[in-house]
PDB file of N, CA, C and O in Angstrom:
ATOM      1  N   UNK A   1      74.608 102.940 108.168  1.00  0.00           N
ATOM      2  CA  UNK A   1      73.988 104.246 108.074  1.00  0.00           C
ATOM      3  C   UNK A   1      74.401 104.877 106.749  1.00  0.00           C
ATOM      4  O   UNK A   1      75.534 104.622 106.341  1.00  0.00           O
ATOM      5  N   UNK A   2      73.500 105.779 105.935  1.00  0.00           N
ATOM      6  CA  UNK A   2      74.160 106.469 104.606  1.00  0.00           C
ATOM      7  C   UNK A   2      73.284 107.597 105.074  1.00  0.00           C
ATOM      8  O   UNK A   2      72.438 107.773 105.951  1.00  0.00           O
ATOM      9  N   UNK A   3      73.985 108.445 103.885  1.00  0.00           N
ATOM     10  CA  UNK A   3      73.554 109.749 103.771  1.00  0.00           C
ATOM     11  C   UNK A   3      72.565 109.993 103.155  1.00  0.00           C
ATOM     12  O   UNK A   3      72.398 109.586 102.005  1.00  0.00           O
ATOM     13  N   UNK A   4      71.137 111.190 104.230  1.00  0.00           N
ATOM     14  CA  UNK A   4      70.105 110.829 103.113  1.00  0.00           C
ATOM     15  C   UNK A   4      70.053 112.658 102.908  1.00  0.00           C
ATOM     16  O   UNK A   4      70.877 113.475 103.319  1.00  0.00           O
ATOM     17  N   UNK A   5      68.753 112.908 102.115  1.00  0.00           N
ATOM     18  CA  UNK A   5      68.473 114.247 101.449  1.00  0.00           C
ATOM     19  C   UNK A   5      68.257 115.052 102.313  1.00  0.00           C
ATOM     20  O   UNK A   5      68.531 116.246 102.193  1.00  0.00           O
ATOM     21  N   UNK A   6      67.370 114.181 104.024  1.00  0.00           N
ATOM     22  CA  UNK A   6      66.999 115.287 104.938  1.00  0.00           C
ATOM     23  C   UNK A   6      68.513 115.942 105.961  1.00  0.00           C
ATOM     24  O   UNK A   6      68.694 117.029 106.511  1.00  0.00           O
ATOM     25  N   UNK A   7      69.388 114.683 105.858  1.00  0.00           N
ATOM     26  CA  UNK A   7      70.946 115.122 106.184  1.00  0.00           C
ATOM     27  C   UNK A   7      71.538 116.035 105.838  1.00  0.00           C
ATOM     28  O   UNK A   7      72.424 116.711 106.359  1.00  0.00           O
ATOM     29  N   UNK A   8      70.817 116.074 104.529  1.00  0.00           N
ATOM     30  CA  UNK A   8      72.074 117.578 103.540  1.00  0.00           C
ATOM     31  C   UNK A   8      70.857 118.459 103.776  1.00  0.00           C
ATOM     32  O   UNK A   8      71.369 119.502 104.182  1.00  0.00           O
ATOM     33  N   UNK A   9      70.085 118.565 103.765  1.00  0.00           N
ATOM     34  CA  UNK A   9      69.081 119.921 104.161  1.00  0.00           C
ATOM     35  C   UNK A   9      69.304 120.139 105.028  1.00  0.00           C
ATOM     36  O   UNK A   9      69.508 121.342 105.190  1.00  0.00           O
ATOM     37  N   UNK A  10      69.425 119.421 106.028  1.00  0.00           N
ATOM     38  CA  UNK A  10      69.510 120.015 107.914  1.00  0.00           C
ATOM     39  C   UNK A  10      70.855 120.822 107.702  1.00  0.00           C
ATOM     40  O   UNK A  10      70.957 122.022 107.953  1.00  0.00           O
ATOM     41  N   UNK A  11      71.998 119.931 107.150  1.00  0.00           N
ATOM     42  CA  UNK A  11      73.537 120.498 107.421  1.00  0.00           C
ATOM     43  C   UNK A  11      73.123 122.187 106.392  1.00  0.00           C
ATOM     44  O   UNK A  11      73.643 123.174 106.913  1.00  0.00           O
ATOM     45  N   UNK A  12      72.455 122.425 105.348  1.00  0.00           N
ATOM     46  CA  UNK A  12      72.556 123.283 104.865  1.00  0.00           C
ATOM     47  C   UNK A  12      71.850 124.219 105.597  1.00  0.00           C
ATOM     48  O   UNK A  12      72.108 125.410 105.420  1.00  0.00           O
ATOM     49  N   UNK A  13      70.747 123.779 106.628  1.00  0.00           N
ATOM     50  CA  UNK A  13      69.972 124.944 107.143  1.00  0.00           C
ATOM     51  C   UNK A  13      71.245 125.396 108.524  1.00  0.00           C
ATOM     52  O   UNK A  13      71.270 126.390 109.249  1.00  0.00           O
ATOM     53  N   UNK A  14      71.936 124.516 108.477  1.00  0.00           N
ATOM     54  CA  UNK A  14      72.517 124.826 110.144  1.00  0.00           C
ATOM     55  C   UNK A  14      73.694 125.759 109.847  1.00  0.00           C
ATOM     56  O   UNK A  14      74.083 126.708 110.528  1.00  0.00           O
ATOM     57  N   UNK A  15      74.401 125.090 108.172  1.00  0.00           N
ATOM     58  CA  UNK A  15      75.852 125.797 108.330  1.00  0.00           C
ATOM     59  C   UNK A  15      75.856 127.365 107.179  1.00  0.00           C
ATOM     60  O   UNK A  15      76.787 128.099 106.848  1.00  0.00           O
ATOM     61  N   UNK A  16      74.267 127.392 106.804  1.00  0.00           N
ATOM     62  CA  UNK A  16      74.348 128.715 106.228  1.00  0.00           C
ATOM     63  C   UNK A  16      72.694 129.620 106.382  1.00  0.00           C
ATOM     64  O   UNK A  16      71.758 129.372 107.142  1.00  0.00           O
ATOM     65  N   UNK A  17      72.783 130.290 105.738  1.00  0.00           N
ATOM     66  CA  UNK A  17      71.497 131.189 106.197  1.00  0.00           C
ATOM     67  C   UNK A  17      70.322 131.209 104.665  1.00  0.00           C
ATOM     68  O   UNK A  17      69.545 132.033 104.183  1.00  0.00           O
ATOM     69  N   UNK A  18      70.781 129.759 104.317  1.00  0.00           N
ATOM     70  CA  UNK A  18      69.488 129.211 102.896  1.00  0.00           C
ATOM     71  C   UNK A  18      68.552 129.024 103.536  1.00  0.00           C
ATOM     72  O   UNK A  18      68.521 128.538 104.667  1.00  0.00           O
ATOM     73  N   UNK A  19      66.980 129.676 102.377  1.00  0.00           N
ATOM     74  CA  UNK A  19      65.875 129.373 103.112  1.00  0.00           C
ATOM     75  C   UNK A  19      65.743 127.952 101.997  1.00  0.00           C
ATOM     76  O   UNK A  19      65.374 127.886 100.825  1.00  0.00           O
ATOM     77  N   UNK A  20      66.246 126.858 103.007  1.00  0.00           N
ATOM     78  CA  UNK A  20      66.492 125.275 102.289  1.00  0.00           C
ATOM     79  C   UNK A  20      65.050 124.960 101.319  1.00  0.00           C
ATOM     80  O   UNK A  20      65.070 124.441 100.203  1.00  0.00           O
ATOM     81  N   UNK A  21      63.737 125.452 102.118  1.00  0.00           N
ATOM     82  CA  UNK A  21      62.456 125.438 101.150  1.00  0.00           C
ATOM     83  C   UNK A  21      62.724 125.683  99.652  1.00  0.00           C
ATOM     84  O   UNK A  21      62.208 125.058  98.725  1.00  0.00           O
ATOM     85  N   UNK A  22      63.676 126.764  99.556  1.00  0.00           N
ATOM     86  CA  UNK A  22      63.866 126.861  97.978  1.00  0.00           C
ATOM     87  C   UNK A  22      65.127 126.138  97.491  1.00  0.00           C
ATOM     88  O   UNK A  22      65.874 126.735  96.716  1.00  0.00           O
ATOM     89  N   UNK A  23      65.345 125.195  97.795  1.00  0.00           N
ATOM     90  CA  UNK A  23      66.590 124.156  97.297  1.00  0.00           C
ATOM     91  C   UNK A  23      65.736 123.130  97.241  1.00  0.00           C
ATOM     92  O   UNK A  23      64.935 122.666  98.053  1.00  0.00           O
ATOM     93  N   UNK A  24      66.358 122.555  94.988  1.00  0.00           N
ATOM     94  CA  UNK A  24      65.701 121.088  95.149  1.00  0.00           C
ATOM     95  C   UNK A  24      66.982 120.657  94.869  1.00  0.00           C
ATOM     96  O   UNK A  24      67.920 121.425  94.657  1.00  0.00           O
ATOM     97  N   UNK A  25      67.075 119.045  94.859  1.00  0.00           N
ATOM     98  CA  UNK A  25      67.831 117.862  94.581  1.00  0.00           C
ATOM     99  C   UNK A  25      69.062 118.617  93.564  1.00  0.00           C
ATOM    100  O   UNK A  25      70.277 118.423  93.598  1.00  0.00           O
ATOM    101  N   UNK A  26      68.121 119.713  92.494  1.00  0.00           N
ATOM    102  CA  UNK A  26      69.248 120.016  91.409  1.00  0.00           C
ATOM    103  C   UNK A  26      69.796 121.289  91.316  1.00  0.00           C
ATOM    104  O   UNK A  26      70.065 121.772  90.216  1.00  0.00           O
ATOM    105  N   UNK A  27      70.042 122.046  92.648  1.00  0.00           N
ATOM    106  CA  UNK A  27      70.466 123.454  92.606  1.00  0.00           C
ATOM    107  C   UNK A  27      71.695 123.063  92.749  1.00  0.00           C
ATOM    108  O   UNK A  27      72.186 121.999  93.126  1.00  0.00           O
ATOM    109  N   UNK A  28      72.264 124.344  92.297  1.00  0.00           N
ATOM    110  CA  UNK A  28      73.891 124.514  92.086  1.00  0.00           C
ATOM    111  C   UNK A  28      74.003 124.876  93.164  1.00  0.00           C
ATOM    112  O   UNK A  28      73.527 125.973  93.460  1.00  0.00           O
ATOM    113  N   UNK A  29      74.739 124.007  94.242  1.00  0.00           N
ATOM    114  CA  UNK A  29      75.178 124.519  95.425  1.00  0.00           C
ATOM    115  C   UNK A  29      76.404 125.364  95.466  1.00  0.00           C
ATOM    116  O   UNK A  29      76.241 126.570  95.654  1.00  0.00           O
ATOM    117  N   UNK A  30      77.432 124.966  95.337  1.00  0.00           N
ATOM    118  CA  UNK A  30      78.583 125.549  95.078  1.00  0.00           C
ATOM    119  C   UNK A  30      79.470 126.411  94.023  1.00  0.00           C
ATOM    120  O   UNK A  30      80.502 127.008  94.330  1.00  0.00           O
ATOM    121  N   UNK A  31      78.783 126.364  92.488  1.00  0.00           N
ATOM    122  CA  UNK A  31      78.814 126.991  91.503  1.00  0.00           C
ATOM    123  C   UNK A  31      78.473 127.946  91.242  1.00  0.00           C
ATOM    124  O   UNK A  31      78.969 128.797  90.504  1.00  0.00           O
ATOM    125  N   UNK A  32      76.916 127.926  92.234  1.00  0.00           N
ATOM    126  CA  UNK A  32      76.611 129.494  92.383  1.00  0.00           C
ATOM    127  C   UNK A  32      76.458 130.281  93.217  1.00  0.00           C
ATOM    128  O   UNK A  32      75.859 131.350  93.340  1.00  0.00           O
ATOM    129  N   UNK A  33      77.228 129.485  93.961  1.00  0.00           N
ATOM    130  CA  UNK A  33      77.660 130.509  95.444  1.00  0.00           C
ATOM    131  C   UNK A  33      76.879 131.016  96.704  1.00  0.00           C
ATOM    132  O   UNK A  33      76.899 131.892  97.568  1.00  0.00           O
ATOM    133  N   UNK A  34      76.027 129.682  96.176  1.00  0.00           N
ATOM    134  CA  UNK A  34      75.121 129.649  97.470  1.00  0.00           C
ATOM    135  C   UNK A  34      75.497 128.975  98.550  1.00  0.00           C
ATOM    136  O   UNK A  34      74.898 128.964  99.625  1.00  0.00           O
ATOM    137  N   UNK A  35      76.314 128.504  98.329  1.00  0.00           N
ATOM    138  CA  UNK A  35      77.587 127.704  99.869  1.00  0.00           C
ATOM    139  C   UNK A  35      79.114 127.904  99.195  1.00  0.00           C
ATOM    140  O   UNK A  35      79.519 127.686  98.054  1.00  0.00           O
ATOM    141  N   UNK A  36      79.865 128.476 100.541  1.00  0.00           N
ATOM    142  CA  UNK A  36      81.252 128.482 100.782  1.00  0.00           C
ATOM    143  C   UNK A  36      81.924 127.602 100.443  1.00  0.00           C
ATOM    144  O   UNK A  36      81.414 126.487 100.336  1.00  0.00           O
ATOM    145  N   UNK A  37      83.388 127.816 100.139  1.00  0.00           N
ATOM    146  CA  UNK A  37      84.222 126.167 100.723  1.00  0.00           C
ATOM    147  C   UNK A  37      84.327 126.263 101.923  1.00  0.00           C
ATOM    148  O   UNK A  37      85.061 125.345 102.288  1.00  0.00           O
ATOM    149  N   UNK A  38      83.919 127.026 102.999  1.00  0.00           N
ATOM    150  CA  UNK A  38      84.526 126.847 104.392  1.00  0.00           C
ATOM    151  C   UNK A  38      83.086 125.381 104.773  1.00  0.00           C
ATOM    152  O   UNK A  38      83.217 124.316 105.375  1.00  0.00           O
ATOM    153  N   UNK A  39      82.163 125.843 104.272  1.00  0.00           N
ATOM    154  CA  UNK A  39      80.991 124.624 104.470  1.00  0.00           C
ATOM    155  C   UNK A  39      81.509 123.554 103.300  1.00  0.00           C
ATOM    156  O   UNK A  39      80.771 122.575 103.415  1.00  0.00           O
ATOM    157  N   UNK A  40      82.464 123.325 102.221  1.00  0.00           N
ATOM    158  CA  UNK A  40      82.418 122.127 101.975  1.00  0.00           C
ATOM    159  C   UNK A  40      83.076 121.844 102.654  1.00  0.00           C
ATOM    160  O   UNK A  40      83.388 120.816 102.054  1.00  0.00           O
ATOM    161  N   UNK A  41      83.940 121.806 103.888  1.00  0.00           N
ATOM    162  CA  UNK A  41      84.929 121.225 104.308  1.00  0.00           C
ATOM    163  C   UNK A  41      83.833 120.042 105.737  1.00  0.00           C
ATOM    164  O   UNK A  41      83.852 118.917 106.237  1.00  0.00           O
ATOM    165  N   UNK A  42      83.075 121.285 105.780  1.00  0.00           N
ATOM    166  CA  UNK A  42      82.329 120.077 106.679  1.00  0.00           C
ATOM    167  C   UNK A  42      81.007 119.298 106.558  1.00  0.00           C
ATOM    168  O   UNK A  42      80.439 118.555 107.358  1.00  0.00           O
ATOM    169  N   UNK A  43      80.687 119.703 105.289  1.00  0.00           N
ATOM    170  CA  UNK A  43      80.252 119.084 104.078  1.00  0.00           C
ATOM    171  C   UNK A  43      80.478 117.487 103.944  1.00  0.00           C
ATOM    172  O   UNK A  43      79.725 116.525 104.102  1.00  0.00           O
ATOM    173  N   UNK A  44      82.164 117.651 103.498  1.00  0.00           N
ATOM    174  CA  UNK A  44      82.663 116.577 103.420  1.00  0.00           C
ATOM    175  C   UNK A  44      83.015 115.558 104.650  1.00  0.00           C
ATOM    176  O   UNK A  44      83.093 114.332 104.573  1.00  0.00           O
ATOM    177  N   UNK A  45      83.200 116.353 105.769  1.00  0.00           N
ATOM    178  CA  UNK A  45      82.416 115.411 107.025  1.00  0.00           C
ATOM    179  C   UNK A  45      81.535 114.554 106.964  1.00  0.00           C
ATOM    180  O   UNK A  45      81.475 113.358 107.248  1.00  0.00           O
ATOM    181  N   UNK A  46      80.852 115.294 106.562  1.00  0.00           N
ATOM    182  CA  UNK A  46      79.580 114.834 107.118  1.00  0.00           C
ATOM    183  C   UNK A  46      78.842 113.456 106.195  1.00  0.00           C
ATOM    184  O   UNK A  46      78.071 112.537 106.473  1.00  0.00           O
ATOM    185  N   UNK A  47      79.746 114.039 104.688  1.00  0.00           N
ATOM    186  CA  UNK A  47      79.296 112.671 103.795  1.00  0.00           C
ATOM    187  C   UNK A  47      80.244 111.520 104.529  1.00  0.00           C
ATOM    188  O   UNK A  47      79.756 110.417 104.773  1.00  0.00           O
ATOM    189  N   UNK A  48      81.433 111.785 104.823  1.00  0.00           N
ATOM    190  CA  UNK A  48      82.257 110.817 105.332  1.00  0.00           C
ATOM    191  C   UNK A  48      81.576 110.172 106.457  1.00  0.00           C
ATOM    192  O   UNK A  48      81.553 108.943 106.405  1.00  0.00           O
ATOM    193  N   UNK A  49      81.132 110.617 107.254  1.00  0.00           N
ATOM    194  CA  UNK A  49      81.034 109.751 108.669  1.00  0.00           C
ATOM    195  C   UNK A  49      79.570 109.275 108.444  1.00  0.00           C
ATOM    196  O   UNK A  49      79.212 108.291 109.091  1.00  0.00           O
ATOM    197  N   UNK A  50      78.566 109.945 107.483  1.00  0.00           N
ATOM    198  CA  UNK A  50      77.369 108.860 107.324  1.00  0.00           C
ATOM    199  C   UNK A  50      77.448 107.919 106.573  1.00  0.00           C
ATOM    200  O   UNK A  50      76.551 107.081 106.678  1.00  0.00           O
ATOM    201  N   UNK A  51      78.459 107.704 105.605  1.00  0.00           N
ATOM    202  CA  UNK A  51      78.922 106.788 104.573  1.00  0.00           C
ATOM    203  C   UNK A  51      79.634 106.018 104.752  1.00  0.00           C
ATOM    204  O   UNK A  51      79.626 104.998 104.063  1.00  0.00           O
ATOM    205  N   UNK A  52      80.767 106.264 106.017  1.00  0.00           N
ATOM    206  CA  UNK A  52      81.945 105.478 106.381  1.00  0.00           C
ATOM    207  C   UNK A  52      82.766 104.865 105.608  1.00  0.00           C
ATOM    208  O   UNK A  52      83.009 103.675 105.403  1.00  0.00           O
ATOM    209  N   UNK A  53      83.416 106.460 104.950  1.00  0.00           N
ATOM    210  CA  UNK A  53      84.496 106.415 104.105  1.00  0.00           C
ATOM    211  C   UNK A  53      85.237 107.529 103.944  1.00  0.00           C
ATOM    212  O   UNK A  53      84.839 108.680 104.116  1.00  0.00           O
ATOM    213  N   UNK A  54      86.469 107.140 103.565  1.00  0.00           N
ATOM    214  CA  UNK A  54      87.131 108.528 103.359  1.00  0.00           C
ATOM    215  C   UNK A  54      87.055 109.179 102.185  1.00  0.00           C
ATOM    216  O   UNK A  54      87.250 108.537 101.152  1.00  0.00           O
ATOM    217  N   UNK A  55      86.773 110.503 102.133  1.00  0.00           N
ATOM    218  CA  UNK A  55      86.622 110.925 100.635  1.00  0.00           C
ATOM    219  C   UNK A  55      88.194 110.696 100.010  1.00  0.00           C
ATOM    220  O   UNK A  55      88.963 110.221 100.846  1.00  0.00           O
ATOM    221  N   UNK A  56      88.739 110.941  98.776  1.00  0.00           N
ATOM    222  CA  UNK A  56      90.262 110.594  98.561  1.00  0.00           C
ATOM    223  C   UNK A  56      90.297 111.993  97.784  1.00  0.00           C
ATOM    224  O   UNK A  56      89.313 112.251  97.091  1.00  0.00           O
ATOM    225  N   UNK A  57      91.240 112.825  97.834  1.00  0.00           N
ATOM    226  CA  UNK A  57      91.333 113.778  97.486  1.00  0.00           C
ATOM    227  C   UNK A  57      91.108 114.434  96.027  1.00  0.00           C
ATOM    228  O   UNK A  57      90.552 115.527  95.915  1.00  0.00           O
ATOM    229  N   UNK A  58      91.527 113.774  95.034  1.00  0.00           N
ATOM    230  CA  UNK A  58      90.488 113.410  93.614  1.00  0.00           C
ATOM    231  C   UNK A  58      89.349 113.990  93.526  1.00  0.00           C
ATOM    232  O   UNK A  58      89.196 114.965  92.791  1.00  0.00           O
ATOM    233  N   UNK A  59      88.043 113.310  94.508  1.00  0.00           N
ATOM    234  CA  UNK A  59      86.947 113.292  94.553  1.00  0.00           C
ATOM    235  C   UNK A  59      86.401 114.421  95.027  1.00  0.00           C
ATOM    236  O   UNK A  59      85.214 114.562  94.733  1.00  0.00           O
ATOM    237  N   UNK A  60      86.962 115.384  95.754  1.00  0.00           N
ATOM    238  CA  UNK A  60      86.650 116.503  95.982  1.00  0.00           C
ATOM    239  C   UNK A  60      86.348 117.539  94.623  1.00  0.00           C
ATOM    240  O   UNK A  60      87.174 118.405  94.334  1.00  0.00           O
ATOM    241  N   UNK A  61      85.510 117.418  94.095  1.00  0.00           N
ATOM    242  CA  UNK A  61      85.104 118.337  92.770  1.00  0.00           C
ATOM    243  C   UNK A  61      83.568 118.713  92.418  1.00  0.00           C
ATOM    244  O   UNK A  61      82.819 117.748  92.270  1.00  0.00           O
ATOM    245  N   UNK A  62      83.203 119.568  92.320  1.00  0.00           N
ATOM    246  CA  UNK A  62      81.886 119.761  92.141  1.00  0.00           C
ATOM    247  C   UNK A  62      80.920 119.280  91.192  1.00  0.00           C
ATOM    248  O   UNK A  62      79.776 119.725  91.097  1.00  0.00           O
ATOM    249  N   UNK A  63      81.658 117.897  90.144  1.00  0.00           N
ATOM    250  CA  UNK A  63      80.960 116.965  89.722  1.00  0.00           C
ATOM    251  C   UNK A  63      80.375 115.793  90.886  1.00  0.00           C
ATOM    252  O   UNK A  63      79.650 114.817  90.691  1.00  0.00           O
ATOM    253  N   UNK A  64      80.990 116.302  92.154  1.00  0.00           N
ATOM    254  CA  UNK A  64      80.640 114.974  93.028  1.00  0.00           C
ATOM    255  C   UNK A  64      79.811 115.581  94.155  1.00  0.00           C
ATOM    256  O   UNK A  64      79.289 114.792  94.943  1.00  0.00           O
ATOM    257  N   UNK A  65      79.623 116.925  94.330  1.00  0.00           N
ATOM    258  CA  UNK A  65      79.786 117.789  95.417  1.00  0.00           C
ATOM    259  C   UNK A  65      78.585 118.739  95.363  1.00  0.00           C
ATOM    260  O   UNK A  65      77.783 118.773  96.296  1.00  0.00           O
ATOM    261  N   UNK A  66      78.432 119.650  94.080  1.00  0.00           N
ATOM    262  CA  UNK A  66      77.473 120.672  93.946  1.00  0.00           C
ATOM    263  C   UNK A  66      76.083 120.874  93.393  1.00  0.00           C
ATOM    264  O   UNK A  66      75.589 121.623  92.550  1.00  0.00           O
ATOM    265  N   UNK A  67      75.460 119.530  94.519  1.00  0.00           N
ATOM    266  CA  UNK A  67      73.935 119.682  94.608  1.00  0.00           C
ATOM    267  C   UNK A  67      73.296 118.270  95.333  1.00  0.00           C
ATOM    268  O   UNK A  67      74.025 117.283  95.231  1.00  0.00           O
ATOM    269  N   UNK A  68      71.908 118.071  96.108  1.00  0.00           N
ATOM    270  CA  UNK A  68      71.952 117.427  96.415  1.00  0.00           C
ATOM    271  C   UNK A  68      72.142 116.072  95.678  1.00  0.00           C
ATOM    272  O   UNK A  68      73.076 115.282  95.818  1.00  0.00           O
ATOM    273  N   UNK A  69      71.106 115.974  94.897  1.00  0.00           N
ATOM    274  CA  UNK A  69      71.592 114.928  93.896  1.00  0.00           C
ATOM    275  C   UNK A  69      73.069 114.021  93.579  1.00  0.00           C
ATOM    276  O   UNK A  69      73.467 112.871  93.763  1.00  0.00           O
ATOM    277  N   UNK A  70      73.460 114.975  93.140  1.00  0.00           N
ATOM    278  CA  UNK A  70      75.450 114.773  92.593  1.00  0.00           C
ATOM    279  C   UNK A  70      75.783 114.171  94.166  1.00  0.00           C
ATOM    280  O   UNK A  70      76.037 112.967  94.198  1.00  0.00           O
ATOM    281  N   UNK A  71      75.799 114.787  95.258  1.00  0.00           N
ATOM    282  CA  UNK A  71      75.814 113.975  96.939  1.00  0.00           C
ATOM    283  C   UNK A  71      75.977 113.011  97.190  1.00  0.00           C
ATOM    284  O   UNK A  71      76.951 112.332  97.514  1.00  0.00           O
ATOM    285  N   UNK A  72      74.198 112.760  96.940  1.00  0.00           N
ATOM    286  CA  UNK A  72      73.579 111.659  97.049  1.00  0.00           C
ATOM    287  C   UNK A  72      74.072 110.374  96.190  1.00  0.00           C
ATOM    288  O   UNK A  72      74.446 109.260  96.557  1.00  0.00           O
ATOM    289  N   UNK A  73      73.939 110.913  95.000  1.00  0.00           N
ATOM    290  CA  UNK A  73      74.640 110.018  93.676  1.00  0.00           C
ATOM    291  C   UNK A  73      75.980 108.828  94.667  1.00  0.00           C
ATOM    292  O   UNK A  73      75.970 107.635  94.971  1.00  0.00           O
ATOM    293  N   UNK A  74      77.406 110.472  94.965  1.00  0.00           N
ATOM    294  CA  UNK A  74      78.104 110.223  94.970  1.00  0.00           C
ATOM    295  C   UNK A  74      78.582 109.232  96.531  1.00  0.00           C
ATOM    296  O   UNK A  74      79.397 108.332  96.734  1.00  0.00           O
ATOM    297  N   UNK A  75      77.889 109.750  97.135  1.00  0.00           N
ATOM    298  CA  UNK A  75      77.950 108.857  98.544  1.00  0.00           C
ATOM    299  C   UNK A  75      77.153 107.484  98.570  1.00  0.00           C
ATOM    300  O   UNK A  75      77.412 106.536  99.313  1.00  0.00           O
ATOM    301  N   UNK A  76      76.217 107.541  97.701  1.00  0.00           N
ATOM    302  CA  UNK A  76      75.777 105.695  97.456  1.00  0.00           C
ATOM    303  C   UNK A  76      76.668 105.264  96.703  1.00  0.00           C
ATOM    304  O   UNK A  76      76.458 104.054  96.614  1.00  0.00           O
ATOM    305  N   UNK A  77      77.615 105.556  96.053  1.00  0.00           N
ATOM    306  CA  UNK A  77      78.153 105.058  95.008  1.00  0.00           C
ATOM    307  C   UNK A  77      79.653 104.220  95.573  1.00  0.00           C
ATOM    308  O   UNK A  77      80.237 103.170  95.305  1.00  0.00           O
ATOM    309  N   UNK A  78      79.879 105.624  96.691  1.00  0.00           N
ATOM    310  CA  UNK A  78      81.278 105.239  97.616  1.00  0.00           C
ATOM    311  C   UNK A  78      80.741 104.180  98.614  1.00  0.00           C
ATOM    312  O   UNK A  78      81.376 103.130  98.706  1.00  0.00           O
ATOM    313  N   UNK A  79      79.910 104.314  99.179  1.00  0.00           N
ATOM    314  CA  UNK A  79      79.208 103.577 100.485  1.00  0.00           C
ATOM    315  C   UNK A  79      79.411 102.537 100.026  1.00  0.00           C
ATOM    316  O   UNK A  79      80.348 101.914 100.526  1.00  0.00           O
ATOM    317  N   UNK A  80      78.732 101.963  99.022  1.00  0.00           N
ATOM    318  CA  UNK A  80      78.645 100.764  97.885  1.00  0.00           C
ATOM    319  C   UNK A  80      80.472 100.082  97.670  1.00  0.00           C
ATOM    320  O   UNK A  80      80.723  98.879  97.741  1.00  0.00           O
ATOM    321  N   UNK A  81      81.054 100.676  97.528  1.00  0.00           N
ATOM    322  CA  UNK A  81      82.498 100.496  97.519  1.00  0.00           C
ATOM    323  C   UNK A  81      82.977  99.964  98.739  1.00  0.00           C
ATOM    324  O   UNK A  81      83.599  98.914  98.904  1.00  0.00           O
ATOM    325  N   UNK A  82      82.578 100.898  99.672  1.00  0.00           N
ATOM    326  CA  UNK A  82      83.458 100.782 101.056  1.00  0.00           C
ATOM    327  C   UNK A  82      82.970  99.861 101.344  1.00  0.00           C
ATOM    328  O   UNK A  82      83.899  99.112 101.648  1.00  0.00           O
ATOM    329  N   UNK A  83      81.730  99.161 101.518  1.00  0.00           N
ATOM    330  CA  UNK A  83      81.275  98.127 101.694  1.00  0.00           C
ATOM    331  C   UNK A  83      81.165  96.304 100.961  1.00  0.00           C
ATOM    332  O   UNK A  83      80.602  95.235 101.196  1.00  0.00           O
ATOM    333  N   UNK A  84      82.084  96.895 100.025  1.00  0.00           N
ATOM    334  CA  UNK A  84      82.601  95.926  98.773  1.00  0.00           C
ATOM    335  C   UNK A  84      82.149  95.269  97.900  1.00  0.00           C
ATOM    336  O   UNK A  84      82.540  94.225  97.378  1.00  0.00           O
ATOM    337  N   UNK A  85      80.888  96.199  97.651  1.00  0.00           N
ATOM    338  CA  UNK A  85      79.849  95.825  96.617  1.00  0.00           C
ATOM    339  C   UNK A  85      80.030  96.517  95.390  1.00  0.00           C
ATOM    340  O   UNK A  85      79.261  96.318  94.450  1.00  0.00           O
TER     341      UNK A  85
END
């Protein structure tokens, strides 16, 4: 299973009050303060358990984190790892 775009839209419609219609792939999620850290924390759930990996504490940064894209990027990239490719 990986993480896809309609995953991070749902989690964004559920854990804040974005009208997600106006979010694309390249909005600043977290930079501009359109999501909390209390939502990256389960954020980072959520990439973890569709990716089946642990994030490593490093990786927590909003080059990896703040938008869908950068996500997406970053959870195929780990998935790909964890899986030993």
């Amino acid at each position: 299973m990986s993480l896809t775009r309609e995953d991070i839209l749902a989690f964004l419609e559920e854990q804040t009050d974005l009208d997600v219609s106006e979010i694309d792939d390249d909005t600043l999620l977290f930079s501009s303060r359109m999501v909390d850290s209390f939502a990256m924390v389960e954020l980072i759930s959520l990439i973890e358990s569709k990716g089946n990996f642990r994030m490593r504490p490093t990786e927590v940064q909003l080059e990896n984190l703040d938008s869908i894209s950068r996500i997406l990027s970053f959870s195929e990239k780990r998935t790909a790892e964890a899986q030993g490719g």
